[in-house]
C-alpha positions in Angstrom: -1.4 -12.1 -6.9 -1.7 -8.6 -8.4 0.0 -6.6 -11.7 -0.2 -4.2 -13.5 -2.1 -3.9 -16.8 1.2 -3.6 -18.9 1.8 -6.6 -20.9 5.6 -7.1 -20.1 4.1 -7.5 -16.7 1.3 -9.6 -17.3 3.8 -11.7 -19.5 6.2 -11.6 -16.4 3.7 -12.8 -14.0 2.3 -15.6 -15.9 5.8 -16.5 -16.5 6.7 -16.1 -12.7 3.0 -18.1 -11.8 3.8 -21.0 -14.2 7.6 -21.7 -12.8 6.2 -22.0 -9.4 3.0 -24.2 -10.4 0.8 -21.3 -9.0 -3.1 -21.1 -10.6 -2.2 -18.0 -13.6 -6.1 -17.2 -13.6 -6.3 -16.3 -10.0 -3.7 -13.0 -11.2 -5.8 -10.3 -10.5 -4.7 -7.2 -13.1 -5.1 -3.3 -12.8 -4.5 -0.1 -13.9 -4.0 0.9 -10.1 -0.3 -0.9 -10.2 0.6 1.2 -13.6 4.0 3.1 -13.6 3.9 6.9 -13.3 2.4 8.4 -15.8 4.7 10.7 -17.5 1.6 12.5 -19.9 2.4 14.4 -22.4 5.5 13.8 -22.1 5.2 9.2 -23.0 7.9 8.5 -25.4 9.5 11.6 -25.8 13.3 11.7 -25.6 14.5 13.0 -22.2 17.0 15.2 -24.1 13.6 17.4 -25.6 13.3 20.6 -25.2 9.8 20.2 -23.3 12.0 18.3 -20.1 14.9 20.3 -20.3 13.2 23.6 -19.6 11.3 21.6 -16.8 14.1 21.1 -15.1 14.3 23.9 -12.6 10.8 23.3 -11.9 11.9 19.5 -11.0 13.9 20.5 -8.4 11.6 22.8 -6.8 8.7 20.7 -6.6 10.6 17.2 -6.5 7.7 14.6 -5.7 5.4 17.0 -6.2 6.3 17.6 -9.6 4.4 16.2 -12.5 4.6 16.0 -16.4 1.8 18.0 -18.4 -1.0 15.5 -17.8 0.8 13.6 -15.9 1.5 12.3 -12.0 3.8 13.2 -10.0 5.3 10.5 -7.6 3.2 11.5 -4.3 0.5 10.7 -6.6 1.8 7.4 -7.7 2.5 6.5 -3.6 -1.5 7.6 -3.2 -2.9 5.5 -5.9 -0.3 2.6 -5.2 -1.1 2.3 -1.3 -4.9 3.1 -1.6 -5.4 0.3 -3.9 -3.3 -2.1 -2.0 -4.5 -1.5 1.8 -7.3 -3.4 1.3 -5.3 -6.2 -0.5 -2.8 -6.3 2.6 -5.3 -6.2 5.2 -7.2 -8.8 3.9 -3.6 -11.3 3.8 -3.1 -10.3 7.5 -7.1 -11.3 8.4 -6.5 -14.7 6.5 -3.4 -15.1 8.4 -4.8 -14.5 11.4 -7.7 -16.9 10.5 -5.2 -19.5 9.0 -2.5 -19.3 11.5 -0.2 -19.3 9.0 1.8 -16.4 6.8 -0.1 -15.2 3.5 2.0 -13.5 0.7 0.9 -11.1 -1.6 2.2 -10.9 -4.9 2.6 -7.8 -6.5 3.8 -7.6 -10.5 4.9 -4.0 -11.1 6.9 -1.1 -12.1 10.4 0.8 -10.5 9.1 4.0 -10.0 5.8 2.6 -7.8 7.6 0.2 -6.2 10.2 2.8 -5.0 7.2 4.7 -3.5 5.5 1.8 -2.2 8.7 0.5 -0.2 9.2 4.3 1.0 6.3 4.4 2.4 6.6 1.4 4.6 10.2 2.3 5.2 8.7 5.3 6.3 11.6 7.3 5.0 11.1 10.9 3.2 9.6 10.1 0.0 12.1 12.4 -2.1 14.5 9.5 -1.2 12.7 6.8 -3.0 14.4 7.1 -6.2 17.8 5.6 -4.1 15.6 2.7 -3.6 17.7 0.6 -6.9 15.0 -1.5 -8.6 16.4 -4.2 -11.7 13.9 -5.1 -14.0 12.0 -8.2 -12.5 13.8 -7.6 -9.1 12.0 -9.4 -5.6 11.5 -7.3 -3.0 10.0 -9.1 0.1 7.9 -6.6 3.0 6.8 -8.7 6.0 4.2 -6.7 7.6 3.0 -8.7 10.9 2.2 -7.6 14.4 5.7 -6.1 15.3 5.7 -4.1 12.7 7.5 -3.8 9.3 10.0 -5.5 8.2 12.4 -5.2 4.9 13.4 -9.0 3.9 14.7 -8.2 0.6 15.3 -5.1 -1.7 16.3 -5.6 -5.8 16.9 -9.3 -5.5 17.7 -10.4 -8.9 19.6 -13.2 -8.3 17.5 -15.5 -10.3 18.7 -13.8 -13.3 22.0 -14.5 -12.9 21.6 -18.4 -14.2 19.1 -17.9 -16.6 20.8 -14.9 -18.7 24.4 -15.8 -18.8 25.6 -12.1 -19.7 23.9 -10.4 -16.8 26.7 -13.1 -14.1 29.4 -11.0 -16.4 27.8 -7.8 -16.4 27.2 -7.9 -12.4 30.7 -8.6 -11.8 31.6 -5.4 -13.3 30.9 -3.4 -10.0 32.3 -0.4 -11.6 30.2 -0.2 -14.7 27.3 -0.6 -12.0 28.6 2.2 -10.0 28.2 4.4 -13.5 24.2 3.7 -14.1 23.6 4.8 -10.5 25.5 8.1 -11.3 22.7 8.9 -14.5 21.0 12.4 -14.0 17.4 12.3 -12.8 16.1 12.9 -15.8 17.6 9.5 -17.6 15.5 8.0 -14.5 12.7 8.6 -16.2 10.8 5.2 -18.1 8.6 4.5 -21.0 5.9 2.2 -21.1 
């Protein structure tokens, strides 16, 4: 069990560990599972004058692009998958050893988990921002010996009973439609 060192995702993950009667103190938190760093840019309205004359430059670079001080998303993907390789290869070991399946649960951001299922999707990572992420969405990766498999992508169905407004809102497919339609820049999140 792995998150990120933000506290709404500790405080998700402990929530998430308790419901399920999993041990909380075995949560293993790092800075390796933090959201992109947008630098000098952190908390500044997306309207400023610093991103809207970076905009050009966006486009150019796309995944290569970073904020002053910041990362760009190929950089997120390198720290993201570097620090969980070992994690995963360790889960297939003990479920070789076991002869059972081993999850590994991961508590963390949109933007990395875009990047992370990209890069077992093994699609072009300029594409990952198509990859819709709700806030405390399940995504489910099986990775076993033929190959990868995608089991579930934004699940946030477990929302819909406990937040009464959200079964309205999702039923609204057009108001949906509209937030996927937001420029790039609105994409953009702060910690």
């Amino acid at each position: 069990m792995l998150s990120s060192t933000a506290i709404r995702t500790i405080q998700t993950a402990r929530t998430a560990l308790e419901t399920m009667n999993l041990d909380v103190s075995k949560l293993i938190v790092t800075p390796e599972l933090l959201e992109q760093s947008q630098g000098q840019w952190e908390g500044l309205d997306r309207k400023s004058p610093h991103i809207l004359e970076a905009i050009d430059e966006m486009r150019r670079l796309q995944i290569e692009f970073c904020a002053p001080e910041g990362e760009s998303l190929r950089m997120v993907q390198k720290r993201a998958i570097t620090y969980l390789e070992p994690h995963i290869e360790r889960a297939k070991e003990q479920s070789i050893i076991e002869d059972r399946e081993v999850s590994l649960v991961i508590f963390t951001h949109g933007g990395l988990l875009q990047s992370v299922l990209q890069y077992y999707l093994q699609s072009k990572l300029c594409d990952a921002w198509l990859i819709q992420q709700h806030n405390t969405a399940i995504n489910e990766i099986l990775l076993n010996e033929n190959g990868v498999s995608l089991v579930k992508v934004n699940d946030y169905g477990h929302l819909i009973f406990s937040i009464p407004d959200l079964a309205t809102a999702s039923s609204s497919s057009a108001d949906s439609n509209e937030e996927l339609k937001k420029p790039v820049l609105e994409s953009f999140q702060k910690e």
